[in-house]
Each structure stands twice: as structure tokens, then as C-alpha cells.
VOBA-1610 file (N, C-alpha, C; in pm, whole numbers, padded with zeros to 5 digits, always signed):
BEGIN
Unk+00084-00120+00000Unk+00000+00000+00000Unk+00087+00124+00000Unk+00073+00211-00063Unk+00137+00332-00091Unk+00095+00419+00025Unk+00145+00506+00111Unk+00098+00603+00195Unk+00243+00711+00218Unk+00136+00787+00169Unk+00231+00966+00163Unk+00175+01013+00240Unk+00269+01095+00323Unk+00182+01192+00462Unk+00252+01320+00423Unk+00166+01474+00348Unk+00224+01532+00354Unk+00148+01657+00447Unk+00276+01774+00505Unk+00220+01871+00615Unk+00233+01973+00493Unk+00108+02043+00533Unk+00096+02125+00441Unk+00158+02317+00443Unk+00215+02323+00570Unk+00318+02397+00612Unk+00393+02489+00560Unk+00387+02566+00475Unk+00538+02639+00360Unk+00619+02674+00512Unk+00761+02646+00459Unk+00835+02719+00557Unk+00978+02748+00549Unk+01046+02896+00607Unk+01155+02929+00517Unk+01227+02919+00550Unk+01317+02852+00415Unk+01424+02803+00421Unk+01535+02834+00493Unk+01672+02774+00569Unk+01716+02812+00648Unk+01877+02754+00646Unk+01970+02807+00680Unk+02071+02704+00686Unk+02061+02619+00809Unk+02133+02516+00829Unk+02132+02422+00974Unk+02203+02497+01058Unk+02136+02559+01187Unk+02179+02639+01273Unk+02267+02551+01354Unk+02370+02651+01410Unk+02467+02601+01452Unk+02413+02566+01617Unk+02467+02476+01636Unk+02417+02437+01796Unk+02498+02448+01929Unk+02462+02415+02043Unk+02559+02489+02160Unk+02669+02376+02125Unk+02764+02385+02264Unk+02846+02309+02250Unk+02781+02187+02345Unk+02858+02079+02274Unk+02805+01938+02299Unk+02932+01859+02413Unk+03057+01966+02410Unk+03203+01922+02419Unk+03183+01792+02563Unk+03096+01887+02701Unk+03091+01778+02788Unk+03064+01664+02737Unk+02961+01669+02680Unk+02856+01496+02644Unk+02943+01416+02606Unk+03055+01503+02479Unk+03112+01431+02407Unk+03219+01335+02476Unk+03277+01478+02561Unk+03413+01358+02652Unk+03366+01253+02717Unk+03239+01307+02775Unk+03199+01146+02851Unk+03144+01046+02805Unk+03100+01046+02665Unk+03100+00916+02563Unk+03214+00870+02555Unk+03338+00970+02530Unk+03447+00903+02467Unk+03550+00853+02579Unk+03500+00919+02742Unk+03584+00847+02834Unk+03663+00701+02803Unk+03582+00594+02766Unk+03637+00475+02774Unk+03743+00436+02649Unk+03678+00542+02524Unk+03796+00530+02390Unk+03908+00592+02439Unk+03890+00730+02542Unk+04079+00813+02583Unk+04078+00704+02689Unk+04105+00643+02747Unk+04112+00517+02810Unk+04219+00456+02743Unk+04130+00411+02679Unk+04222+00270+02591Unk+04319+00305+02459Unk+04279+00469+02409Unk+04376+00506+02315Unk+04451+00585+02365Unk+04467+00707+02436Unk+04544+00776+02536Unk+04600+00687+02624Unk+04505+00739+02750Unk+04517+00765+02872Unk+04611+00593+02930Unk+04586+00488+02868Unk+04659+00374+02914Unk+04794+00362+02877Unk+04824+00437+02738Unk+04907+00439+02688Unk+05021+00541+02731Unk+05012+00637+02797Unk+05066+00734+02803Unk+05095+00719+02963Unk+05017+00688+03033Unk+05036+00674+03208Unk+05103+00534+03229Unk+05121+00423+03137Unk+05193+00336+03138Unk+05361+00357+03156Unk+05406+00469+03099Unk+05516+00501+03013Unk+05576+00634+03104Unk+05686+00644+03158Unk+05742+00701+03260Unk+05855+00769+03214Unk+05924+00907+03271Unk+06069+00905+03244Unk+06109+01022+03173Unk+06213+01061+03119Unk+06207+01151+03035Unk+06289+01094+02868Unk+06332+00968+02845Unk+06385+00905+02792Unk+06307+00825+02713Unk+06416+00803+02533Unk+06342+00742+02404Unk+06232+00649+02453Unk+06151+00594+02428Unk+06063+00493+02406Unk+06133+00360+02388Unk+06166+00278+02474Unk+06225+00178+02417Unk+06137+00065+02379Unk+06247-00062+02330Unk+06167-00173+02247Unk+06071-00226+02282Unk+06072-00251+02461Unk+05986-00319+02549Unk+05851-00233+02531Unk+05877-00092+02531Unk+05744-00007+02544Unk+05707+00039+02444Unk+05769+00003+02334Unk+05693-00008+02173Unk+05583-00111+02174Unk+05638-00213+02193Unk+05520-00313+02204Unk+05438-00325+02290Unk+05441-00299+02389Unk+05316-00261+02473Unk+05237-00170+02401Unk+05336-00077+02338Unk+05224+00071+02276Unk+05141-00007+02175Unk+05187-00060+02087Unk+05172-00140+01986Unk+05056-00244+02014Unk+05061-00298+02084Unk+04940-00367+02149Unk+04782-00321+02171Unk+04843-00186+02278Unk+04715-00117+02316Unk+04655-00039+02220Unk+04731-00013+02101Unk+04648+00088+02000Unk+04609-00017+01897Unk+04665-00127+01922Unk+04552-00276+01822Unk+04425-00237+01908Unk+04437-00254+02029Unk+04313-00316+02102Unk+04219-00197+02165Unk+04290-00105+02064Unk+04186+00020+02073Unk+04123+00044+01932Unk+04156-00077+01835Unk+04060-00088+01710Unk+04119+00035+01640Unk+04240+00066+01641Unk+04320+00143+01552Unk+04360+00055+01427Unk+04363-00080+01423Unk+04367-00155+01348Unk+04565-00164+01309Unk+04575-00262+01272Unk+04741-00312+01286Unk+04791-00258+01192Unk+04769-00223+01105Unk+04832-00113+00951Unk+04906+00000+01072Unk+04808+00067+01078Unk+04839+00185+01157Unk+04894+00185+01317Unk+04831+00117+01382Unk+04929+00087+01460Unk+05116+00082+01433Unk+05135-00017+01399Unk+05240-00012+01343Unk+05306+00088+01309Unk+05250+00164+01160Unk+05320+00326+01135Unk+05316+00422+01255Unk+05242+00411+01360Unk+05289+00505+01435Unk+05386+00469+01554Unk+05401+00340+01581Unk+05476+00276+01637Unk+05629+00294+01606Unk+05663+00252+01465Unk+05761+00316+01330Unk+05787+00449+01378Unk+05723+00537+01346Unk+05740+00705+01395Unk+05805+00714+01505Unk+05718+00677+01659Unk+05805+00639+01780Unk+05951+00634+01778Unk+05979+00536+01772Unk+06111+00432+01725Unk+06171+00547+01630Unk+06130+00574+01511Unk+06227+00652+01433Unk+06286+00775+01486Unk+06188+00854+01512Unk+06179+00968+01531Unk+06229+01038+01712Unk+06259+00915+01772Unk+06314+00921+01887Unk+06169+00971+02012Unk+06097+00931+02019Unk+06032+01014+02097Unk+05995+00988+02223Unk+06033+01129+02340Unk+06050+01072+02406Unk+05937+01022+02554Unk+05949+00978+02583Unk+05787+00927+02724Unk+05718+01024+02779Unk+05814+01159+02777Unk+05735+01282+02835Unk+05691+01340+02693Unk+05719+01325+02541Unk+05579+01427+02461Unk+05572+01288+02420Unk+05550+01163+02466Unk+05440+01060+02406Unk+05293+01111+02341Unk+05223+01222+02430Unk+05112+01224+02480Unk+05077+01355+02367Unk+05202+01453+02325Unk+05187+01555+02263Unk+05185+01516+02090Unk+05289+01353+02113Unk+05306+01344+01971Unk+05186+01280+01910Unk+05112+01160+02013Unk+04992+01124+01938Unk+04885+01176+01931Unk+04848+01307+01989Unk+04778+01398+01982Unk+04783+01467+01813Unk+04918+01525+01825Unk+04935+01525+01639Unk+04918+01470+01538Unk+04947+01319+01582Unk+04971+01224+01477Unk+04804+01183+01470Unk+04704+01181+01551Unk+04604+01164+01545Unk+04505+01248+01473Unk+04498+01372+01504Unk+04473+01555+01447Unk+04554+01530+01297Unk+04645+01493+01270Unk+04667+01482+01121Unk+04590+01378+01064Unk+04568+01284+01120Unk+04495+01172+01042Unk+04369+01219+01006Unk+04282+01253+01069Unk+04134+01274+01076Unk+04153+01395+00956Unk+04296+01491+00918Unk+04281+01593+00797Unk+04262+01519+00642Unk+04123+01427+00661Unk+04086+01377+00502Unk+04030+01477+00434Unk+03968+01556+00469Unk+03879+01635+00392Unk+03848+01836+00463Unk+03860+01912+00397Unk+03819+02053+00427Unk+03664+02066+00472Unk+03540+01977+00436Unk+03453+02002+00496Unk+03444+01864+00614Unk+03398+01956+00716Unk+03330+01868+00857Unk+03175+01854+00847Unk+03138+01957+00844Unk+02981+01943+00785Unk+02889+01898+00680Unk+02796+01807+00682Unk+02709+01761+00512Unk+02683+01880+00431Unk+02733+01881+00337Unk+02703+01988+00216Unk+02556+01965+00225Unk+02545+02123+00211Unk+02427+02160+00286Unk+02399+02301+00168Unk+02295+02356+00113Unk+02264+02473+00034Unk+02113+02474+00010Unk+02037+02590+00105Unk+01937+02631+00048Unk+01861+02646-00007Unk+01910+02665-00132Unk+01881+02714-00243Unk+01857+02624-00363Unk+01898+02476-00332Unk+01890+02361-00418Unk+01853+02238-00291Unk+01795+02126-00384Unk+01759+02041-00364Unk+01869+01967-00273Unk+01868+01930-00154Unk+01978+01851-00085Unk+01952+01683-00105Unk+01987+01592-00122Unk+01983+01496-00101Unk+02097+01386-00025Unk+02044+01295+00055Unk+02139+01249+00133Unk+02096+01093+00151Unk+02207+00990+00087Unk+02146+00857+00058Unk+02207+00804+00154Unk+02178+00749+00222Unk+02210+00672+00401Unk+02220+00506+00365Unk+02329+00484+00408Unk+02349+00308+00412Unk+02435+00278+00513Unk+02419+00128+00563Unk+02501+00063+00698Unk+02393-00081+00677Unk+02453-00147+00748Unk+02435-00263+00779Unk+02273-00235+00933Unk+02191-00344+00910Unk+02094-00324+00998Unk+02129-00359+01139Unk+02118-00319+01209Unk+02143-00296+01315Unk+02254-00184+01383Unk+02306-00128+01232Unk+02390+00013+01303Unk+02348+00120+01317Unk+02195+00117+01354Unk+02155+00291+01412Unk+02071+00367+01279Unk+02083+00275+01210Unk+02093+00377+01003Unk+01925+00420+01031Unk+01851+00366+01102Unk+01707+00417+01106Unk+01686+00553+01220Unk+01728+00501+01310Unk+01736+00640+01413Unk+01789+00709+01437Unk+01926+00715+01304Unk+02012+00838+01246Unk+01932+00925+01164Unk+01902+00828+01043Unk+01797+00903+01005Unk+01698+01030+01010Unk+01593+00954+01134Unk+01505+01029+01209Unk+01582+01120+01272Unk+01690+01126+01331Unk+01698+01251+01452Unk+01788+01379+01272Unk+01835+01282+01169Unk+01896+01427+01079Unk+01793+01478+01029Unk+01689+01380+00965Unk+01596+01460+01001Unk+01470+01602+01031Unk+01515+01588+01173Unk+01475+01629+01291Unk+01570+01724+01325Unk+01711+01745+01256Unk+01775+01787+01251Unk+01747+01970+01141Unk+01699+01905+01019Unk+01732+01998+00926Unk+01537+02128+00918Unk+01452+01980+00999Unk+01309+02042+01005Unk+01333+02123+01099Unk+01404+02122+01194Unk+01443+02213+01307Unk+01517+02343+01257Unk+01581+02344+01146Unk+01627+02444+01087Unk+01547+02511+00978Unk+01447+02452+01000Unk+01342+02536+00869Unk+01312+02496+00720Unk+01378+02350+00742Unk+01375+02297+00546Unk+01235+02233+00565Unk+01200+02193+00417Unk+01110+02112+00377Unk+01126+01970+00371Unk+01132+01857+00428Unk+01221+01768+00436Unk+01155+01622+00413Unk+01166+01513+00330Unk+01092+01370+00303Unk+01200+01299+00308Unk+01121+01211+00401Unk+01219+01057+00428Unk+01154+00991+00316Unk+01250+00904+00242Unk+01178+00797+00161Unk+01258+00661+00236Unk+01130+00572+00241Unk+01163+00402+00342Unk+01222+00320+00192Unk+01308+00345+00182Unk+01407+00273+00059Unk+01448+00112+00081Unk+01449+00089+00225Unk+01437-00043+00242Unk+01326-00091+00267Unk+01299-00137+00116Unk+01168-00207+00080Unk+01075-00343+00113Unk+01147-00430+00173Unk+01178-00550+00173Unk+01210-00570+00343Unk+01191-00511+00412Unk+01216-00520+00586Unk+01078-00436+00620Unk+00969-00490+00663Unk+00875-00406+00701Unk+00900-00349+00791Unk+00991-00388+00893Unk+01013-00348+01005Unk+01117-00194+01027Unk+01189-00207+00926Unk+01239-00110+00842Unk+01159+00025+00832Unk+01087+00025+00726Unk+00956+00115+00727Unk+00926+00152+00804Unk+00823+00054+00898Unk+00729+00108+01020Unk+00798+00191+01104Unk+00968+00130+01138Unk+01023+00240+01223Unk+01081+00385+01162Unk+01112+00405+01051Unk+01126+00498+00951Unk+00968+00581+01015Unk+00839+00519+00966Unk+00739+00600+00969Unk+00715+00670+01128Unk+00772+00588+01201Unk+00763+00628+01324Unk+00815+00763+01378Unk+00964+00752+01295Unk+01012+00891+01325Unk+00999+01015+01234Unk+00933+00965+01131Unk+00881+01122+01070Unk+00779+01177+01103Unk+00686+01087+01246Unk+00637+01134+01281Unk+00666+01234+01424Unk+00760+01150+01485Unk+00833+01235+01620Unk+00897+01330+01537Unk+00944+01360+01429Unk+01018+01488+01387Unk+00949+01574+01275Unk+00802+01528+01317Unk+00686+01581+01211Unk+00764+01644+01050Unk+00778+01493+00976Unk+00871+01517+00859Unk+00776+01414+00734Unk+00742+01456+00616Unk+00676+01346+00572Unk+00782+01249+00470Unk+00725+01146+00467Unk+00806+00977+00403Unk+00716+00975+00278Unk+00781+00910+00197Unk+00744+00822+00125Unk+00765+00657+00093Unk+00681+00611+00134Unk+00677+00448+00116Unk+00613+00389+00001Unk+00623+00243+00019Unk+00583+00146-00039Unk+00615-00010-00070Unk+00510-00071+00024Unk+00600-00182+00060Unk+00597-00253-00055Unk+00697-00327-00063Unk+00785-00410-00162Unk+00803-00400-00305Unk+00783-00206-00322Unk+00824-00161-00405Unk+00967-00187-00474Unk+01008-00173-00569Unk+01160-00140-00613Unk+01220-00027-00554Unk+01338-00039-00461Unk+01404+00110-00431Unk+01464+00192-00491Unk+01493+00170-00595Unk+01542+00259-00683Unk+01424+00318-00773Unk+01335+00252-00810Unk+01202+00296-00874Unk+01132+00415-00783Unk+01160+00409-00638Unk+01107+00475-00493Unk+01174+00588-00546Unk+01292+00574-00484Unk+01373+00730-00477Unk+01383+00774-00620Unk+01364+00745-00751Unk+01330+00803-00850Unk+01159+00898-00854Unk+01099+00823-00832Unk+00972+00911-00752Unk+00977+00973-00675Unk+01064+00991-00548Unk+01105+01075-00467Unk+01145+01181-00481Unk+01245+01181-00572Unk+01305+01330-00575Unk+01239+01427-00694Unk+01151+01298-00809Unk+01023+01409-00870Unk+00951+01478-00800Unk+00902+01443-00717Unk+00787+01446-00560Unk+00852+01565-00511Unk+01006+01544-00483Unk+01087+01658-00412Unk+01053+01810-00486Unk+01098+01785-00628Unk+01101+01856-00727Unk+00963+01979-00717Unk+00866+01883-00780Unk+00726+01972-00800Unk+00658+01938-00659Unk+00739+01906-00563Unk+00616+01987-00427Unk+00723+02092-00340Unk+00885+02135-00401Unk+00951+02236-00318Unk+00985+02186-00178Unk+01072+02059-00189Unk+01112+02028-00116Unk+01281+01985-00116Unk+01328+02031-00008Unk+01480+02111-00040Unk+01573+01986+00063Unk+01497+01927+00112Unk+01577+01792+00183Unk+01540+01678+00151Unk+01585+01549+00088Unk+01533+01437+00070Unk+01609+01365+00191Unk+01576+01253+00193Unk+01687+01151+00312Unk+01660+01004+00232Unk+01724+00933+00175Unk+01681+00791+00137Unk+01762+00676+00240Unk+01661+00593+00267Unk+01688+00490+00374Unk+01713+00383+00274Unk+01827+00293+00294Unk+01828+00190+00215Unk+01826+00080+00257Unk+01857-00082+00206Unk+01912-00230+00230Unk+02026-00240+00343Unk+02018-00301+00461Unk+02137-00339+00504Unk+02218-00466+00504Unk+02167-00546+00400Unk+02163-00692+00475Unk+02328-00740+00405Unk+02388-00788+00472Unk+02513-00856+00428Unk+02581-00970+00409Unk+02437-01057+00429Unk+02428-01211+00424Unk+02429-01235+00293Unk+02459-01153+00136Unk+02426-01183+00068Unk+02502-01069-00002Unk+02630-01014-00023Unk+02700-00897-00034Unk+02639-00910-00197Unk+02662-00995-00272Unk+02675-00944-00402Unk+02485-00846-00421Unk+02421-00937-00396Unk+02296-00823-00433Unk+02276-00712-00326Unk+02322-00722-00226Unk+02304-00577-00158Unk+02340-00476-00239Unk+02514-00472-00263Unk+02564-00437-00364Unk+02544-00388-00476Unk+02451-00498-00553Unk+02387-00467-00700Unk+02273-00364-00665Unk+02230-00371-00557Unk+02106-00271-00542Unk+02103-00154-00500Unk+02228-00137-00418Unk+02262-00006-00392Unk+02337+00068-00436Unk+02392+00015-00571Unk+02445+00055-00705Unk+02275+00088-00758Unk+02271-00007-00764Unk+02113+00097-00869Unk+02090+00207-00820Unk+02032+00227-00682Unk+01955+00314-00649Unk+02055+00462-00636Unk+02158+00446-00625Unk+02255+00560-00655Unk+02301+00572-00827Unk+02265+00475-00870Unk+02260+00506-01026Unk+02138+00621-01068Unk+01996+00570-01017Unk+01916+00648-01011Unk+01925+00804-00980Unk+01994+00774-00850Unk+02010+00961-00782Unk+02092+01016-00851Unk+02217+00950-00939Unk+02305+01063-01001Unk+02239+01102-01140Unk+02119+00982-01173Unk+02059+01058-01301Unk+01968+01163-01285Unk+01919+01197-01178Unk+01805+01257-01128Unk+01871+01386-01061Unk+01972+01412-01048Unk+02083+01483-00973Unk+02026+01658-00971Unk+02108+01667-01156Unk+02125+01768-01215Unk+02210+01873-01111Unk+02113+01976-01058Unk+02241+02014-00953Unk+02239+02039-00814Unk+02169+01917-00776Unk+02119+01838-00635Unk+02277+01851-00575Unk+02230+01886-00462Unk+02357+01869-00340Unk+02344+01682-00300Unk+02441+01630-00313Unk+02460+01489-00267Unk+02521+01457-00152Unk+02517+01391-00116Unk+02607+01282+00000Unk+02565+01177+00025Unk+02647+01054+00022Unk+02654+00956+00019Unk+02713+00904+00194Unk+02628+00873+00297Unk+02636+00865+00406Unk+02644+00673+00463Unk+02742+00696+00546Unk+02729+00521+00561Unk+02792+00541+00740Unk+02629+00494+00792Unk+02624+00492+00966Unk+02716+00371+00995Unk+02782+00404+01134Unk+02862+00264+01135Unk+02840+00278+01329Unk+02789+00161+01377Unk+02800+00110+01506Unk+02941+00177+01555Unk+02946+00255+01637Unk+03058+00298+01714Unk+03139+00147+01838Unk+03037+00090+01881Unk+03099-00023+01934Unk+03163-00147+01856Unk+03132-00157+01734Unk+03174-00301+01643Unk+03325-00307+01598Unk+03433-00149+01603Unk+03568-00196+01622Unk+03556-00201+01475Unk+03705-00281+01469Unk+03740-00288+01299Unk+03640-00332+01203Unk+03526-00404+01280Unk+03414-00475+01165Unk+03364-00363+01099Unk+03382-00214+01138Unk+03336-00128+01083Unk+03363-00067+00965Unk+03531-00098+00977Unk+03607-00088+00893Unk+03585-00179+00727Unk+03567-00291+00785Unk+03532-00447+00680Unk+03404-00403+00588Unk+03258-00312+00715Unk+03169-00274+00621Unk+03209-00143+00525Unk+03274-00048+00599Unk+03295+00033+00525Unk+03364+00016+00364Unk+03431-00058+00352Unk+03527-00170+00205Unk+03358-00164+00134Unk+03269-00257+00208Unk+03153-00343+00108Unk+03114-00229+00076Unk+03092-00125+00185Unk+02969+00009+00107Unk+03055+00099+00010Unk+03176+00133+00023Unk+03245+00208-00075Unk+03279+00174-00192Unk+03282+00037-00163Unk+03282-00066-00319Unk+03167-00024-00436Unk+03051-00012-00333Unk+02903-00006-00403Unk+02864+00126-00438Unk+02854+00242-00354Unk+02837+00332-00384Unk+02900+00452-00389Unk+03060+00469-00328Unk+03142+00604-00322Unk+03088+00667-00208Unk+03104+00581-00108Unk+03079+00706+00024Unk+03118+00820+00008Unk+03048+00896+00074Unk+03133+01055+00092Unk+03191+01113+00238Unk+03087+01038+00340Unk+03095+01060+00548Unk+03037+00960+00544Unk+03105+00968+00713Unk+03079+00874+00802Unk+02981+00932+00914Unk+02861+00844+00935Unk+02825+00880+01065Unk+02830+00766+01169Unk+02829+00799+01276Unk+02935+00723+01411Unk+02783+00700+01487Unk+02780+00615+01576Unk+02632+00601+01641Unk+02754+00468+01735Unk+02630+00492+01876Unk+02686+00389+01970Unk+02811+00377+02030Unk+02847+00545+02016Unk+02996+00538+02075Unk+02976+00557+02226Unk+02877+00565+02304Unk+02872+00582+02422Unk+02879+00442+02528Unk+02982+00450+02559Unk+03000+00298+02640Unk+03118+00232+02618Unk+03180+00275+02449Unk+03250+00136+02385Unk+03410+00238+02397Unk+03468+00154+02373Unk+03649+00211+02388Unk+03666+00145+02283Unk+03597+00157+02135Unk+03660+00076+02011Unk+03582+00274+01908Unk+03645+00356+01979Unk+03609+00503+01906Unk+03751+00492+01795Unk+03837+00445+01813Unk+03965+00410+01761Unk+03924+00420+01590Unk+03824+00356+01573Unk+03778+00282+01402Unk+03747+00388+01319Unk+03718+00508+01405Unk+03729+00669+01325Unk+03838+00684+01279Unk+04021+00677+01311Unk+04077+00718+01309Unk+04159+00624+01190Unk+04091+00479+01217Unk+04169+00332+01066Unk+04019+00367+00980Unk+03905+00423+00946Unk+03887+00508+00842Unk+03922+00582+00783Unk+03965+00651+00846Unk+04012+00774+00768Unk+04140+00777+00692Unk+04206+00676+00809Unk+04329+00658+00709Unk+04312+00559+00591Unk+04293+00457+00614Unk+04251+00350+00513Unk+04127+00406+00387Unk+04087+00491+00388Unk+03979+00502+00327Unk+03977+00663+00272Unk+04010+00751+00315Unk+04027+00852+00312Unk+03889+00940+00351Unk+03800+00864+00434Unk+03666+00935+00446Unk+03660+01013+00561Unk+03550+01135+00578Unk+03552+01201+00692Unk+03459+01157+00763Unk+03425+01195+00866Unk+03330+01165+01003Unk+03245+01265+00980Unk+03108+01279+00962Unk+03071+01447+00957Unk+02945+01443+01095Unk+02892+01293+01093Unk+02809+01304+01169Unk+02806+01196+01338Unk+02797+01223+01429Unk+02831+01153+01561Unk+02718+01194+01647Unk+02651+01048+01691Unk+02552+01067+01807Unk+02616+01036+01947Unk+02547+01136+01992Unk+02550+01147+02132Unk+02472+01145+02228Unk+02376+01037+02210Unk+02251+00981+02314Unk+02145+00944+02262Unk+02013+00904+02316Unk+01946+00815+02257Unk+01850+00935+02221Unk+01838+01028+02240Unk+01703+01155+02243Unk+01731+01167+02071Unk+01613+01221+02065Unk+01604+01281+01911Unk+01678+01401+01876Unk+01702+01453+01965Unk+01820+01604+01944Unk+01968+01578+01981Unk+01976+01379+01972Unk+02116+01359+02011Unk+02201+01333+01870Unk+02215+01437+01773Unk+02295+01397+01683Unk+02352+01520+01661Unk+02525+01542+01653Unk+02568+01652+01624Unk+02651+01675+01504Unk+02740+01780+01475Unk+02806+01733+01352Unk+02926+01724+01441Unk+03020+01603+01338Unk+03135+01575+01383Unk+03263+01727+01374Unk+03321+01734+01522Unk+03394+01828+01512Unk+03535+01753+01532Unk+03672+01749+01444Unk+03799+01692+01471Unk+03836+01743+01602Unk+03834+01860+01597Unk+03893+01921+01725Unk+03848+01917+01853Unk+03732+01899+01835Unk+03636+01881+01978Unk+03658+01750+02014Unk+03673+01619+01890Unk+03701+01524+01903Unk+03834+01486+01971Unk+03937+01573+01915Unk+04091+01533+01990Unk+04085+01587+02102Unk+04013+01705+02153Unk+03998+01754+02269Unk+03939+01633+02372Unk+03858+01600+02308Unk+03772+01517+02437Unk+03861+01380+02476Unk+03891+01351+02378Unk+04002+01207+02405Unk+04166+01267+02474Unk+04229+01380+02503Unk+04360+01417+02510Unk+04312+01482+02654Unk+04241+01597+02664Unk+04223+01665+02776Unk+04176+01624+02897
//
């Protein structure tokens, strides 16, 4: 059954207002990641003298098992060792070496413009948050004054949908559905819909399933085949939510989704609790992608944009 809910509302357009600072919330999500990527590493390590062999590998250890992943580990381990460094700026140098990594990209924020059609195609694996990211961006951009439609792109999970419909209603935003429609046939209707009803935010929800990589794959190639024909001079982003607790597996999905569609950001969900925040930092390097979006609690106004600096702040300070 087809069901469109639209509010009949005009309302003007706005950029995404900037919000207070989030900096407390943030450190105390990330307590347990400066834990295990800092704070163990650095209070381990005594003295005013090189880093020696014994305390390479310890270092070496704890930044595996902070889901920095062993590539990188290593190179900064290398650096250590090369570069002489010594136990008292341990703490100054991976602060740098970290703050350089995360420099993939000049924008922190989702390209974002007014004045044109935004669109923003969302993928992750089910169970990483990709529905109640969704809802709170959202909730995010209706809060700033856009015109904004979720389309339930994952066609084929009712359960999918229903919770999709759920939150365009907590963020009074209208969807477009249709169950066991084609999703790419969807969001081709969607952004006509966008078009001739003056609507300046789309959001497309897609497939997560990975029991079956090659057609996930094939389908979320279509449906981004679709959006770049439908484009013209649509603001894009290509968004892929990743479980903040799952560690390098995040990394493994990130490979399948960039394969398929050319991510553009990362959004982070579930970092509150976990000391595997590390998998931001073997993205970016491995992949060259930025972080733009990071939740910070379960509320609907818990999603902020990713800040590097606020980020190295909260893990160092």
C-alpha cells in the first residue's frame, strides 16, 4: 500500500543552525575510547627518555586493542622508534599524529545549500543505528526550517519502514513508502515528488543486509545510479552509519559500502560505552573518508556534527 503523509506547512528556508556546544557529552562518551587510546598508553610510560623496544610493544598492542587496526598501529609505532620520541611528549606526539589523520577532507559538515535540492542517501548494515540516524537528521534539518521527506528505501524489511514511519512522525517530517516496491524505482519518484512539491531535503533509507554482499551491492548501485541521473544540480552525499561499538568490523563494512556506492561521510552512532572510538581514526586513514556526523545519546536532538577538534579535545584533555 502506498501512503504519503504530507504537512501542508510552507516554511523558510534556512541554513542548519549552529548548535551549543556538545564538548561535555562528548568527553563522557568518549571516556572509555581516551582510556584505551590515550590515557593507558601514556600513564603506562614514565621518564624523560626514548621509548624503548619493550614499550613499543606494549604501545603497539594497546592501539591494536583500541581498534586502531594493525596497519596503523604499526606506522605510528615506526614514527616512535624513528623519530626518537621521548615518554614525556608521548602524549603531545599522538595527539598530532592523530589531528593529522582525521585531515581527510576541508569540509566537517554535510554539504548543505538552500537554495537547491539537498539529497542524502544513508546506508550501513541493519542494526547500526541507520534508522534512528535518520530520524533525529531529520529532525535535525526540520528544526532548521527545510522542507524535508524521508523515503523508506528499504523495501523488503517491514520493520524497516514502520520504524522509519515512526520517526517522521516524532520529527513531524513526511516519508514516502511502499511496501515491496523497487528502491530505486522509490527514490526516482522521490526526488520528482521533491522537485514539484519544493522540497529542499530528501533523506533515502536503504538495504542493510550482508548475508548476501553481491545483491546488496547490486542494489545499492542501482539506487545511486538512479540519484546521479536525477541529480542535475542536487547537493549529494553519500552517508554510511557505522556502530561505534563493532571496532574494525566497521572498517570491513565500510570496504563493502564504498565498493558499491562512493561514500562521501561517516556517521558514528553507539559510541557511548565502547572504547573501540579508535575505528574513526583506521577510516580515515585507510579510506580517506571524513566523520561528519556523531551521536551522542538516545534523544532525538542527540545527533551533532562531527567536530575533529572537539574530538581530539575530548580524548587528550
Amino acid at each position: 500500500m502506498f501512503n504519503f503523509f504530507k504537512n501542508n506547512k510552507t516554511e523558510e528556508n534556512k541554513e542548519i543552525s549552529k548548535e551549543g556546544s556538545n564538548f561535555g557529552v562528548l568527553k563522557s562518551i568518549l571516556s572509555k575510547t581516551a582510556n584505551s587510546l590515550v590515557n593507558n598508553i601514556t600513564n603506562s610510560i614514565t621518564g624523560d627518555k626514548p621509548v624503548d623496544e619493550f614499550e613499543l610493544e606494549d604501545i603497539e598492542a594497546m592501539l591494536i586493542k583500541a581498534d586502531l587496526g594493525v596497519d596503523l598501529a604499526v606506522e605510528i609505532v615506526n614514527k616512535i622508534k624513528d623519530e626518537k620520541i621521548k615518554s614525556s611528549k608521548l602524549k603531545d606526539f599522538l595527539r598530532k599524529e592523530f589531528s593529522e589523520i582525521l585531515d581527510v577532507s576541508k569540509e566537517e559538515k554535510l554539504k548543505f545549500n538552500k537554495d537547491k535540492l539537498n539529497i542524502y542517501f544513508v546506508v550501513g548494515v541493519n542494526g547500526a543505528g541507520k534508522t534512528t540516524l535518520i530520524g533525529k537528521l531529520a529532525n535535525k534539518f526540520k528544526k532548521a526550517g527545510n522542507k524535508v521527506l524521508m523515503v523508506a528505501g528499504d523495501t523488503f524489511r517491514a520493520a524497516a519502514e514502520e520504524q522509519l514511519d515512526i520517526w517522521s512522525k516524532r520529527a513531524n517530517v513526511d516519508i514516502l513508502r511502499e511496501d515491496k516496491a523497487d528502491s530505486a524505482s522509490l527514490a526516482f519518484r522521490a526526488i520528482d515528488l521533491a522537485r514539484k512539491e519544493n522540497y529542499n531535503v530528501v533523506i533515502i533509507d536503504s538495504a542493510g543486509r550482508l548475508q548476501n554482499k553481491f545483491n546488496l551491492v547490486e542494489e545499492l548501485k542501482k539506487i545511486k545510479n538512479v540519484i546521479l541521473k536525477k541529480l542535475d544540480e542536487a547537493n549529494l552525499e553519500t552517508i554510511l552509519v557505522l556502530d561505534g561499538s563493532q571496532g574494525q568490523n566497521g572498517l570491513n563494512q565500510a570496504l563493502v559500502f564504498n565498493e558499491a556506492v562512493d561514500i562521501t561521510s561517516i556517521a558514528i552512532t553507539k559510541l557511548d560505552g565502547s572504547a573501540k572510538g579508535g575505528i574513526i581514526f583506521s577510516i580515515a586513514k585507510n579510506l580517506k573518508l571524513p566523520t561528519k556526523l556523531i551521536g551522542i545519546g538516545e534523544g532525538i536532538e542527540d545527533l551533532t556534527d562531527f567536530s575533529k577538534n572537539d574530538f581530539i579535545n575530548a580524548l587528550f584533555d
